[in-house]
VOGU-3710 file (C-alpha; in Angstrom, 3 decimals, decimal comma):
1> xxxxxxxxxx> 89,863/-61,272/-130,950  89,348/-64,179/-128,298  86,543/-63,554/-125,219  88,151/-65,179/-122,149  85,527/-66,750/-119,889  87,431/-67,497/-116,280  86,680/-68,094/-113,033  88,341/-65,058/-110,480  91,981/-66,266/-109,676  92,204/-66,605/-106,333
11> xxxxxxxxxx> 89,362/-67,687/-103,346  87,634/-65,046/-100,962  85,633/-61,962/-101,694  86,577/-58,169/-101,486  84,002/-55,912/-101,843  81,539/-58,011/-103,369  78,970/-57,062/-106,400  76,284/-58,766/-105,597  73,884/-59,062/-102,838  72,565/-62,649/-101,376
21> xxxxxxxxxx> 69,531/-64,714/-102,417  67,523/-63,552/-99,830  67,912/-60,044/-101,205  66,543/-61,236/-104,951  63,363/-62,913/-103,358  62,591/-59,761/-101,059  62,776/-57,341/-104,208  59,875/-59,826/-106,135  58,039/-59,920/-102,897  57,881/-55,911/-102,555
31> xxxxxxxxxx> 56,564/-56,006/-106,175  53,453/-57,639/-105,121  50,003/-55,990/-103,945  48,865/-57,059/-100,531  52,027/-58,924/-99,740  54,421/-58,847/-97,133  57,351/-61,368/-97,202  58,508/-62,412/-93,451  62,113/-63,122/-93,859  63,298/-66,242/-91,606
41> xxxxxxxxxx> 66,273/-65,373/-90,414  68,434/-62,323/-88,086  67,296/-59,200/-88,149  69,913/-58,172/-90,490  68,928/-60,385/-92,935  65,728/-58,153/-93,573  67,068/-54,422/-92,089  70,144/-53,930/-94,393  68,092/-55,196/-97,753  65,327/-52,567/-96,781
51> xxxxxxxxxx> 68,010/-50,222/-96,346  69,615/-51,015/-99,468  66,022/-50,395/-100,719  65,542/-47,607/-99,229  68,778/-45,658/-100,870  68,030/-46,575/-103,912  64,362/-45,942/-104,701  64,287/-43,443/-101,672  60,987/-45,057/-100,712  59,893/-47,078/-97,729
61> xxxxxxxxxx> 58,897/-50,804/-98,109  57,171/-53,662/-95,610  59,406/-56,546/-94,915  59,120/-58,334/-92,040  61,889/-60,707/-89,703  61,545/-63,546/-87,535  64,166/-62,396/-85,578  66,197/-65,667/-84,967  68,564/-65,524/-81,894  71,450/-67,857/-81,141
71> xxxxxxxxxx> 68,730/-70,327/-78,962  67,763/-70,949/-82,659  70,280/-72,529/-83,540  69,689/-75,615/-80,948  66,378/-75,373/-80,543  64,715/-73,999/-84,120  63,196/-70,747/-85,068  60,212/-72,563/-86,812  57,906/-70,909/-83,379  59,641/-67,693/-85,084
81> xxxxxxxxxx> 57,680/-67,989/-88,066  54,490/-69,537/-86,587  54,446/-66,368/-84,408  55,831/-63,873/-87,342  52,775/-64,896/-89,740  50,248/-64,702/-86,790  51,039/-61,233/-85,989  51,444/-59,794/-89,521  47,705/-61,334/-90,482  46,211/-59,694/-87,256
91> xxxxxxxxxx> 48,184/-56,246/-88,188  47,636/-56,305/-91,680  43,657/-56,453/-92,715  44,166/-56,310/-96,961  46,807/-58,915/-96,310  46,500/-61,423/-99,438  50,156/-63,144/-99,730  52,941/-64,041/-96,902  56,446/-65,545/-99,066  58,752/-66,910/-95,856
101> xxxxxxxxxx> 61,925/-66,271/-96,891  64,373/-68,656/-95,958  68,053/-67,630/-95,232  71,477/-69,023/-94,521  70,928/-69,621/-91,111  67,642/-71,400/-91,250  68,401/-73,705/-94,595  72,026/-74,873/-92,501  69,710/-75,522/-88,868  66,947/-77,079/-91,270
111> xxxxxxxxxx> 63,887/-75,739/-90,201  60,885/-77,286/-91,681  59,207/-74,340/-93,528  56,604/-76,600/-95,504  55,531/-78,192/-91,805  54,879/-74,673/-90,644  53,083/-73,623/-93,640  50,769/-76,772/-93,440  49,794/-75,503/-89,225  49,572/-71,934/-90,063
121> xxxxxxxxxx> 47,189/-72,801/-93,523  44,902/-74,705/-90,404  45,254/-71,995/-88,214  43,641/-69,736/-91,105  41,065/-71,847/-91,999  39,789/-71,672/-88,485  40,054/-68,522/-87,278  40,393/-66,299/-91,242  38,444/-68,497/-93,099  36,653/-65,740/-95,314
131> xxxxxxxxxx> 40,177/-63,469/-96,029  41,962/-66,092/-98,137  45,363/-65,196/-97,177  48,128/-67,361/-98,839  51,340/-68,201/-96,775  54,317/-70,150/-99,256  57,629/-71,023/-99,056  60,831/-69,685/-101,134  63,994/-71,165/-100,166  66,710/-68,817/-100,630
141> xxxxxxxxxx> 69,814/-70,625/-98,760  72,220/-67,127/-99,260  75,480/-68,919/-98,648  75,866/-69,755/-102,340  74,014/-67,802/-105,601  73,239/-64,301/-105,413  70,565/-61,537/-105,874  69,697/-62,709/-109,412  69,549/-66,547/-108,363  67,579/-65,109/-105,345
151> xxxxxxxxxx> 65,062/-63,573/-107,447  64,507/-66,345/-110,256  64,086/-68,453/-107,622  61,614/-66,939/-106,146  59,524/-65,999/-109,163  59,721/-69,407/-109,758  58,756/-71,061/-106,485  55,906/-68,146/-106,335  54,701/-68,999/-109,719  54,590/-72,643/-108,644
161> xxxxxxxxxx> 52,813/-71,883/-105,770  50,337/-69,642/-107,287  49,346/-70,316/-110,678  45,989/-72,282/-111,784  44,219/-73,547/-114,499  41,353/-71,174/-115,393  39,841/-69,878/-118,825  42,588/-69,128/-121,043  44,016/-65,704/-121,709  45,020/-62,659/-124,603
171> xxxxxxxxxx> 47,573/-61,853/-122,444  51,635/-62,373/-122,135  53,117/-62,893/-118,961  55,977/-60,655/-118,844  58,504/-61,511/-115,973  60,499/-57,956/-115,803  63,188/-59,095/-114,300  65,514/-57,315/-111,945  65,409/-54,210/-113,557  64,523/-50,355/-112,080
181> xxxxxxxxxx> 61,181/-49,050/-112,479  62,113/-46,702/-115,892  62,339/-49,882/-117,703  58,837/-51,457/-116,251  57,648/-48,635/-117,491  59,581/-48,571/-121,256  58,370/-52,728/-121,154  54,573/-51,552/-120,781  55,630/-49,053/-123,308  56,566/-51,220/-126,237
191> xxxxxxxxxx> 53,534/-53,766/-125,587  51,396/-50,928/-125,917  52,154/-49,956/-129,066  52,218/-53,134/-130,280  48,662/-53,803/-129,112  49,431/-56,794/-126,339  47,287/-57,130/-123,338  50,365/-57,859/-120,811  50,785/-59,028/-117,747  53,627/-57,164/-115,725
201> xxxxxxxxxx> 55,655/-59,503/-113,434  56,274/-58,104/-110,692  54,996/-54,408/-111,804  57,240/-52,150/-109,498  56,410/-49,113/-111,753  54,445/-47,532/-108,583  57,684/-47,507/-106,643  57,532/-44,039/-107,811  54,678/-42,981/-105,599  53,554/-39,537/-104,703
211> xxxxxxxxxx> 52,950/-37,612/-101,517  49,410/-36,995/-101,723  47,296/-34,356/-99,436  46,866/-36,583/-96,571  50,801/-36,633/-96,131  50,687/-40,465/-96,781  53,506/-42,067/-99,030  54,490/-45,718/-99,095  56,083/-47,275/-102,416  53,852/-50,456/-103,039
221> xxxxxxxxxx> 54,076/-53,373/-106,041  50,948/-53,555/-108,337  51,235/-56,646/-109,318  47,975/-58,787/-107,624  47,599/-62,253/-106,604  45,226/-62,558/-109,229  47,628/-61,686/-111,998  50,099/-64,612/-110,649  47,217/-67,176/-110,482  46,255/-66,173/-114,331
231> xxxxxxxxxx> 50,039/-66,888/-115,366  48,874/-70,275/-116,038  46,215/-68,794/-118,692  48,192/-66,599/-120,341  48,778/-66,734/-124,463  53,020/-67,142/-123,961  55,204/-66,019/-121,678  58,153/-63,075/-122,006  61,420/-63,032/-120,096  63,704/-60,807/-121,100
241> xxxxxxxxxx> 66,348/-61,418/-118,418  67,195/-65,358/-118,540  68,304/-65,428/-114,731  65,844/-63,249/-112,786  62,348/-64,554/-114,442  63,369/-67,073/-116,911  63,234/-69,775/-114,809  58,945/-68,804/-113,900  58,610/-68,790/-117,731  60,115/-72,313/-118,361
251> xxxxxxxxxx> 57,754/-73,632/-115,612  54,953/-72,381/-116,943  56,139/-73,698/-120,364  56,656/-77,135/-119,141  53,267/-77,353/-117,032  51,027/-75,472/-118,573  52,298/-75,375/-122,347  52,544/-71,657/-122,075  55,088/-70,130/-124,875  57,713/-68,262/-123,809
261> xxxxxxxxxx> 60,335/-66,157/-125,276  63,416/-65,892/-122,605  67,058/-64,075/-122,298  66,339/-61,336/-125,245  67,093/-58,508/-123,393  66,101/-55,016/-124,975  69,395/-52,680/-124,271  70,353/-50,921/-127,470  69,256/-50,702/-131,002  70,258/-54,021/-132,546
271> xxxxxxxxxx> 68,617/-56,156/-129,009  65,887/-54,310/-129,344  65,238/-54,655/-132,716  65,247/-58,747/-132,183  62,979/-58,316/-128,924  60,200/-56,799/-131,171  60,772/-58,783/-134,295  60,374/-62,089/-132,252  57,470/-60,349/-130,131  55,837/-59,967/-133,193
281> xxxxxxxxxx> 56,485/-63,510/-134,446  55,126/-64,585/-130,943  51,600/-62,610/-131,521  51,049/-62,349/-134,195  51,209/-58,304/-134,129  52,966/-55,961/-136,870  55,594/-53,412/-135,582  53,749/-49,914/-135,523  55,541/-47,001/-136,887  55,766/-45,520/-133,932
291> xxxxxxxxxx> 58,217/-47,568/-132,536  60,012/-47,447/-135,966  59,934/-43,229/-135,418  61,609/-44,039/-131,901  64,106/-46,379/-133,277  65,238/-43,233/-135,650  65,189/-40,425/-133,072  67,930/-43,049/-130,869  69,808/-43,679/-134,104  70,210/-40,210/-134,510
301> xxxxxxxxxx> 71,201/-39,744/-131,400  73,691/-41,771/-131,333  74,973/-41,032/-134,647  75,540/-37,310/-133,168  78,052/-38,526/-130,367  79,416/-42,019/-132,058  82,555/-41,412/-134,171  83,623/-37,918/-131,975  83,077/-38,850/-128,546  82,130/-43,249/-127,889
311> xxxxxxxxxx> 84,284/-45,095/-130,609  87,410/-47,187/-128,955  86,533/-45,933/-125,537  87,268/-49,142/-123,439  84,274/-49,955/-121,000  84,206/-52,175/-117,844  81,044/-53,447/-116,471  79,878/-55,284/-113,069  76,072/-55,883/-112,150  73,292/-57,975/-112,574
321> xxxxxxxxxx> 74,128/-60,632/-115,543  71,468/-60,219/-118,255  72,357/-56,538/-117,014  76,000/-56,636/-118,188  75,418/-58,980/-121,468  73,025/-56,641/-122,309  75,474/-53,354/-121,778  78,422/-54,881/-123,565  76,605/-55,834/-126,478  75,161/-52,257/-126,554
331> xxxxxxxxxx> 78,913/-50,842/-125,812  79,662/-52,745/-129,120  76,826/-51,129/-131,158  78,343/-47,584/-130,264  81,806/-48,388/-131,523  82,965/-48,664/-127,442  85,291/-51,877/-126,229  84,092/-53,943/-123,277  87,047/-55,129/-122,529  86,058/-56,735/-118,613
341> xxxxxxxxxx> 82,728/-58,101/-117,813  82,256/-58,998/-114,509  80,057/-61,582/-113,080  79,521/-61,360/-109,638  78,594/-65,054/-108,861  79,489/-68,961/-109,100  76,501/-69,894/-111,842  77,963/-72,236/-113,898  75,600/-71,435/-116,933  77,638/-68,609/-117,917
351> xxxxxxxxxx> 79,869/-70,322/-119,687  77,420/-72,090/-122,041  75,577/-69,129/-122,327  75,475/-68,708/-125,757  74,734/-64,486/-125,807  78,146/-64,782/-124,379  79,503/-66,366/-126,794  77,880/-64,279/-129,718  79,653/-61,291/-127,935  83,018/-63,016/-128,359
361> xxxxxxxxxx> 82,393/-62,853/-132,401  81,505/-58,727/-132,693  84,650/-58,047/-130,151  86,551/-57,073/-133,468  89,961/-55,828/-132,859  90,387/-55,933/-128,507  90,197/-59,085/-126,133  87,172/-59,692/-123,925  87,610/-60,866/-120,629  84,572/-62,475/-118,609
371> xxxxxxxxxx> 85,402/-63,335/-114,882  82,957/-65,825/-113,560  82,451/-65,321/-109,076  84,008/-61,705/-109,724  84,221/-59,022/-107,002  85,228/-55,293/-107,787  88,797/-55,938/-106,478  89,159/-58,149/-109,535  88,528/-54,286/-111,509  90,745/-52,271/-108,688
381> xxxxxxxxxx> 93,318/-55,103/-109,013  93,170/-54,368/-113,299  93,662/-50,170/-112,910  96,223/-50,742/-110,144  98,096/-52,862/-112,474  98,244/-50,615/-115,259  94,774/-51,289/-117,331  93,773/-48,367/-119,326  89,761/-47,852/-118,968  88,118/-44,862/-120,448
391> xxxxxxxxxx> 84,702/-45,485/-118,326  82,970/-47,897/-115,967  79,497/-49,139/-116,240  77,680/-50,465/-112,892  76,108/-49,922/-109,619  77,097/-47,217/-107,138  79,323/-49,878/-104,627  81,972/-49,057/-107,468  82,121/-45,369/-107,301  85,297/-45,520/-104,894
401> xxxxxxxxxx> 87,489/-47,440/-107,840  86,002/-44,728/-109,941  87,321/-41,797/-107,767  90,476/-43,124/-107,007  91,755/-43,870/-110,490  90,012/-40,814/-112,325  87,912/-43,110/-114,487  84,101/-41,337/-115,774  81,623/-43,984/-114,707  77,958/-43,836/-115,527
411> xxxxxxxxxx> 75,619/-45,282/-112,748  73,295/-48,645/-113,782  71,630/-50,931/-112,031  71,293/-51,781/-108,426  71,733/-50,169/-106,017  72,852/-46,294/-107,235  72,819/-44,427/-104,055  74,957/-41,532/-104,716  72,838/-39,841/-108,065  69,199/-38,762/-107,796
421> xxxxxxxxxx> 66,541/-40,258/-109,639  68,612/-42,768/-111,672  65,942/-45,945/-111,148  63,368/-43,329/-113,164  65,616/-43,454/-116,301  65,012/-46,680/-118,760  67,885/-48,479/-119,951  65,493/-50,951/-122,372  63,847/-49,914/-125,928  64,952/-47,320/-127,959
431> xxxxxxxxxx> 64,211/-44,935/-125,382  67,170/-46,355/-123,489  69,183/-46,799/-125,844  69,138/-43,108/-126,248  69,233/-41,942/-123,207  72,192/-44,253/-121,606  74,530/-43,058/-125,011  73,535/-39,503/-123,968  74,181/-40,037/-120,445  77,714/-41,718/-121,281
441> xxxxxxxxxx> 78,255/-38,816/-123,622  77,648/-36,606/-120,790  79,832/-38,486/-118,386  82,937/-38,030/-120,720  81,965/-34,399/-121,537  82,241/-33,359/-117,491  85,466/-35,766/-117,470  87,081/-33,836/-120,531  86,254/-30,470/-118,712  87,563/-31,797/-115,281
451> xxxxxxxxxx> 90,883/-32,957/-116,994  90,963/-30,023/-119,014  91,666/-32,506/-121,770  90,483/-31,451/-125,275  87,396/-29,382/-123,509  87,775/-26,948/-126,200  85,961/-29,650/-128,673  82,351/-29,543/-126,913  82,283/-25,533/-127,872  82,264/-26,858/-131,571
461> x> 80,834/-30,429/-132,011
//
């Protein structure tokens, strides 16, 4: 059957899926040690992303504001910033890295980040000569893109920034993507049984920190200065989500001649089966059995709920967009129907993207429908009409639609608010794979019980 790709049919937003830029550059910034992004722009523009933060790892993080005002907007905020980076460098004594976020506000009044950047690297030299702080630039204007564009654009510019030519390197660059800590840690998983020295990009696996004697917590990024410098060394380069890291892989590519593998996304057996073969083809490296022994404990898995419980259930999905490519060709594997995919900004490269495409060919026997600029009215809009959806994959903003029209959803991606621990869980490798069919499996199991609709089968399966 046909896969529609269309923009949403009307203008205006209700109850958007996506976050802004800003957002996506702040997340890459809290994955790096010793760093503290100052976000130029209202106060907003940094409180409600920490807060979104906040709810979903449950963890505090350092961002800091310039604080514009409406005297800004005639005169400038660039005194903001010169003042903002001067405080957090007296504050902060470890301080290595200071990203200025840029924002809607300050790209439309024009301030002149790189002119700041160029007094405040003086102003260093003179009076912190001996700490080698770094202050750069990522422009983030958040009145077009979102989240994702936020975030590959600021791996990118920080990668520009950053990286230098040293003595080469054994290891791959892997830039993560936007994805919750679980899968960092599945990423680190799979490279370490195949025997490759990695590089994590950003490494926000310590998210999950610990409250130790002292009382002291703080969630902190563990990926160093250092590590970004050495991008430019490293053997090749691995992205597995195209737009959120795939754009810091081509660079490097392009100046440095560093390979790189983008947009294979590990989510399910069949994607992750390609993201190890090519891996290997990359390195060099054989496939250990291990992984092969994982690969058979999620098949079986699977097997054990397919034909009963996932086959012909039709799935929605909203999120991130290597996110949702990656969950619809997964819903495919288990015998499930994506029939709406929902993309929740204006990138034009959606439409040429060819994984896209691909997906069109295995939707055997339903229609596809991919709305380009979506919001989650555009899947209220659908159940309110009449659209028959057996479950709903995506982030927690959703969970209303859920409620309201009885529909099982499983929680993915960001931000889940409303279910504990969710960013622990992986969705990548064959870990993932068998834990998000159990978790759907579980879903409809509570939904069958709650419905009393054929409950009686889950006393025999």
């Amino acid at each position: 059957m046909a896969t529609l790709v269309k923009d949403k049919p009307r203008t205006g937003c209700i109850n958007p899926i996506f976050n802004c830029q800003p957002c996506g550059a702040q997340f890459a910034a809290i994955g790096i040690r010793d760093t503290i992004a100052l976000v130029h722009g209202g106060q907003g523009c940094c409180t409600f992303v920490r807060l979104m933060f906040a709810q979903h790892f449950k963890e505090n993080f350092d961002i800091a504001s310039s604080s514009l005002h409406e005297d800004a907007a005639v005169f400038g905020g660039t005194k903001r910033v010169i003042d903002g980076v001067k405080n957090l460098v007296l504050r902060y004594p470890d301080l290595k890295l200071i990203p200025i976020i840029t924002t809607c506000s300050t790209e439309t009044i024009g301030d002149d980040i790189e002119a700041c950047i160029v007094e405040l690297d003086a102003w260093l030299k003179e009076n912190h000569p001996s700490r080698g702080i770094r202050v750069i630039p990522i422009h983030t204007p958040s009145y077009k893109g979102s989240q994702a564009m936020g975030y590959n654009a600021a791996m990118e510019q920080i990668v520009r920034a950053l990286a230098k030519r040293g003595e080469p390197s054994k290891k791959v660059n892997v830039f993560t993507g936007w994805v919750n800590p679980g899968d960092v840690t599945e990423l680190k998983h799979l490279f370490s049984e195949m025997g490759i020295p990695a590089n994590i990009l950003m490494d926000t696996e310590t998210f999950a920190s610990g409250i130790m004697p002292d009382k002291s917590s703080f969630a902190y990024g563990d990926t160093t200065v250092s590590d970004l410098a050495n991008t430019a060394n490293a053997f090749a380069s691995v992205a597995p989500c195209a737009y959120e890291g795939g754009l810091a892989a081509k660079y490097l590519e392009s100046e440095f001649r560093v390979p790189s593998m983008v947009g294979v996304t590990p989510i399910g057996i069949e994607n992750t089966d390609k993201f190890l073969r090519q891996l290997s083809d990359l390195t060099g490296r054989r496939i250990p059995r291990s992984l092969v022994e994982e690969r058979a404990r999620a098949i079986d898995s699977i097997v054990d709920l397919g034909h009963m419980f996932l086959a012909g259930k039709r799935v929605a999905i909203y999120g991130d967009p290597d996110l949702v490519i990656g969950l619809a060709d997964y819903c495919i594997e288990l015998g499930m129907e994506p029939v709406l995919l929902l993309m929740g900004d204006d990138l034009k490269g959606y439409k040429k993207d060819t994984r896209i495409a691909e997906l069109g060919k295995k939707a055997v026997g339903f229609e596809m429908e991919v709305i380009l600029n979506a919001d989650l009215w555009e899947l209220e809009r659908r159940l309110r009409d009449g659209m028959k959806l057996d479950l709903i994959l995506g982030h927690s903003k959703g969970r209303f639609i859920a409620i309201d029209y009885q529909v099982p959803m499983v929680r993915v991606g960001f931000p889940v608010f409303d279910r504990a621990g969710m960013w622990k869980n992986p969705i990548f490798g064959y870990h993932g794979a068998e834990w998000l069919a159990e978790a759907i499996a579980n879903e409809f199991f509570a939904h069958m019980e709650f419905k009393k609709d054929r409950e009686w089968i889950l006393n025999v399966w």
